[in-house]
VOPAGU-2260 file (C-alpha; in pm, 1 decimal, decimal comma):
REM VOPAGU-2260
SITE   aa  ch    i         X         Y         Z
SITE  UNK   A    0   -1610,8   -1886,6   -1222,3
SITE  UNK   A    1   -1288,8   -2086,5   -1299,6
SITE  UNK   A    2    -942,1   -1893,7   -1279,7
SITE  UNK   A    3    -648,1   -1969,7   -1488,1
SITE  UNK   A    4    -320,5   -2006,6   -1280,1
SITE  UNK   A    5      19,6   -1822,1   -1340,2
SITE  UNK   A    6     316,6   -1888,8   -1158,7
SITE  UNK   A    7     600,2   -1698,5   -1067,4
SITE  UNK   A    8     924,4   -1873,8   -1117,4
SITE  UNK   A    9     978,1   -1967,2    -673,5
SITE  UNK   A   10     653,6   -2076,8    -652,0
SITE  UNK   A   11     639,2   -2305,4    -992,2
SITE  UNK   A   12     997,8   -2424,8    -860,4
SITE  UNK   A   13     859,6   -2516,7    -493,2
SITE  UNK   A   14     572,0   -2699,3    -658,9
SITE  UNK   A   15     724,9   -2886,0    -854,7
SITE  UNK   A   16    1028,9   -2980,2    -551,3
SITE  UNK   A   17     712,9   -3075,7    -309,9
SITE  UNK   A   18     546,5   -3295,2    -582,7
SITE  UNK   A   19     911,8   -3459,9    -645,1
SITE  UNK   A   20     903,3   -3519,2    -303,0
SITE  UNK   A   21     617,3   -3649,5    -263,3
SITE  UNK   A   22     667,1   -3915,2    -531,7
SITE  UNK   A   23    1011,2   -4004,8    -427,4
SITE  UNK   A   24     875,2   -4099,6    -101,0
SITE  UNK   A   25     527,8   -4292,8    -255,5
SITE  UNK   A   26     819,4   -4520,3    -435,0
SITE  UNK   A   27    1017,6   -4554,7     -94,2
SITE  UNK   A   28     713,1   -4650,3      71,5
SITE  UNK   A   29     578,2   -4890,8    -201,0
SITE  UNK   A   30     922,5   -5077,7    -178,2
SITE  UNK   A   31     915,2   -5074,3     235,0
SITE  UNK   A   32     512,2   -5234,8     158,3
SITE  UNK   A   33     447,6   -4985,3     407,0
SITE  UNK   A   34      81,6   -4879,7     488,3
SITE  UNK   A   35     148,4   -4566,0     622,0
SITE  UNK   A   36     204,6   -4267,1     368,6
SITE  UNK   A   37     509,9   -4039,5     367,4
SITE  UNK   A   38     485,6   -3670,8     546,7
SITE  UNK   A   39     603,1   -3567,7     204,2
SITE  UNK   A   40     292,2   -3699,5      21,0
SITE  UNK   A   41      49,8   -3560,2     259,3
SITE  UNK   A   42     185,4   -3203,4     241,3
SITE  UNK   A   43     184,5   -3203,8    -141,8
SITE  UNK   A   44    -167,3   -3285,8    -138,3
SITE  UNK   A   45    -240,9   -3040,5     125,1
SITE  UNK   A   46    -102,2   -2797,1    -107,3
SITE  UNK   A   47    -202,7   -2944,3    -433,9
SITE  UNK   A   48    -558,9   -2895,1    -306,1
SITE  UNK   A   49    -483,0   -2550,5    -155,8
SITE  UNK   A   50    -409,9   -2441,0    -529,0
SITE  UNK   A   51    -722,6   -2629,3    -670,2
SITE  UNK   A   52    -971,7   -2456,8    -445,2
SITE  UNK   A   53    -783,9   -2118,7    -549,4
SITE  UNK   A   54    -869,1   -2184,2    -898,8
SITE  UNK   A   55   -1192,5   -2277,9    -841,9
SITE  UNK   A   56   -1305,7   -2009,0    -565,9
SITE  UNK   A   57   -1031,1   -1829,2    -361,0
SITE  UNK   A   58   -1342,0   -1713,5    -117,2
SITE  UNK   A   59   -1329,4   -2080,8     -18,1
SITE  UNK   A   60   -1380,3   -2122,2     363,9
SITE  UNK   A   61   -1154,3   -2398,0     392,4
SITE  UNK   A   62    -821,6   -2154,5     257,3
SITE  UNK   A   63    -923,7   -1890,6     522,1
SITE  UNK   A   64    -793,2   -1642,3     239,9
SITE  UNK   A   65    -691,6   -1279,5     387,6
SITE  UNK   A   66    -457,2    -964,8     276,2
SITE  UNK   A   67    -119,6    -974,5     311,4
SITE  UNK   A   68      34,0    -680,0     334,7
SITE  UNK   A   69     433,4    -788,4     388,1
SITE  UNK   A   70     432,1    -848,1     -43,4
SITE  UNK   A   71     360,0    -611,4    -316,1
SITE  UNK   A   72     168,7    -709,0    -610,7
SITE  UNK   A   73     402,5    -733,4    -903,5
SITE  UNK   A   74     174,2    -650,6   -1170,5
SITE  UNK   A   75     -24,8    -301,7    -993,1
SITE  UNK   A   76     132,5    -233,6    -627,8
SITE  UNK   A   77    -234,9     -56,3    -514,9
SITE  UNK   A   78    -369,8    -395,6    -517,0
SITE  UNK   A   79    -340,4    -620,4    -259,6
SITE  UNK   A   80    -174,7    -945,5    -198,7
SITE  UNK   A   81    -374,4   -1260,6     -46,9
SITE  UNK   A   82    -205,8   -1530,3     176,8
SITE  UNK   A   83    -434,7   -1893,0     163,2
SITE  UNK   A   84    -383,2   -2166,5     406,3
SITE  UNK   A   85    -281,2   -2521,1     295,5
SITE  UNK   A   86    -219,4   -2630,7     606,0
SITE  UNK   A   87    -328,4   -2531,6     983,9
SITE  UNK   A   88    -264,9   -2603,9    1339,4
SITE  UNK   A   89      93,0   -2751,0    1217,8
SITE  UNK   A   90     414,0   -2605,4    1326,4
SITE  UNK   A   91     534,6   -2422,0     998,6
SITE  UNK   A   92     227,2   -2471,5     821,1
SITE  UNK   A   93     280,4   -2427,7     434,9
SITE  UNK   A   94     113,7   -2076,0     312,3
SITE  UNK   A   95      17,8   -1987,1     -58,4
SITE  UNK   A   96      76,2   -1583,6    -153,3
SITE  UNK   A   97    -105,3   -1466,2    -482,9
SITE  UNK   A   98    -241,6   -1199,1    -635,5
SITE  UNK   A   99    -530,2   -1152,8    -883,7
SITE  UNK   A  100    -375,7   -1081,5   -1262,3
SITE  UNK   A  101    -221,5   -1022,9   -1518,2
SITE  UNK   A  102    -546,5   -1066,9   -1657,7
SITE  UNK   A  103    -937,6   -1100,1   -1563,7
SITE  UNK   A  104    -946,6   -1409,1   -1492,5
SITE  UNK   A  105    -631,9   -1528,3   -1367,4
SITE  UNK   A  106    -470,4   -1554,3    -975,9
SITE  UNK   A  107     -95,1   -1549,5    -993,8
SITE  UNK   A  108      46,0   -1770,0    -727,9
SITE  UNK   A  109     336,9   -1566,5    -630,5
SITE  UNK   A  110     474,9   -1825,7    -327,6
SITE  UNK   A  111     459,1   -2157,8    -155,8
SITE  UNK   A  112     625,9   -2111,6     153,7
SITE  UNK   A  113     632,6   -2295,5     555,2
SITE  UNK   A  114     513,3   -2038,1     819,7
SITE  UNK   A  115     797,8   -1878,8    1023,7
């Protein structure tokens, strides 16, 4: 079953920066003719897809989805808060923080944040 996405203000703001980014850098590179793609680029797709498997099944394998208990849940605080991989084995690997709501069928992504 398909979830509908809601965003909290940080995270739709750090989306947005990282997909900026990443197509700053695709224009930098296409004017270099380099091969190679920009850092920025890959980490906006690793995150990009992070979000797309959360939509389509946050029990995904690949997000390694588990509680996180250092947030609250903004919309019922006895609920818990998940934390989904986008990235792994990388120093300051990016992290995803939602929360199932406001309704049904929606996951709220509450943050898009590096790992201290």
């Amino acid at each position: 079953m398909p979830f509908t996405l809601m965003w909290t203000e940080a995270a739709e703001e750090r989306y947005r920066k990282l997909r900026a980014e990443a197509e700053a850098s695709l224009k930098a590179r296409n004017a270099r003719s380099a091969t190679k793609a920009a850092k920025a680029k890959g980490l906006f797709k690793q995150v990009h897809g992070c979000v797309a498997k959360l939509a389509a099944n946050p029990r995904h394998p690949g997000l390694k989805t588990h509680k996180f208990d250092s947030l609250s849940n903004p919309y019922d605080e006895r609920l818990p808060v998940f934390e989904a991989y986008a990235q792994n084995r990388t120093p300051g690997a990016y992290r995803v923080f939602w929360c199932y709501g406001p309704g049904k069928s929606d996951i709220t992504i509450l943050a898009i944040t590096p790992h201290p």
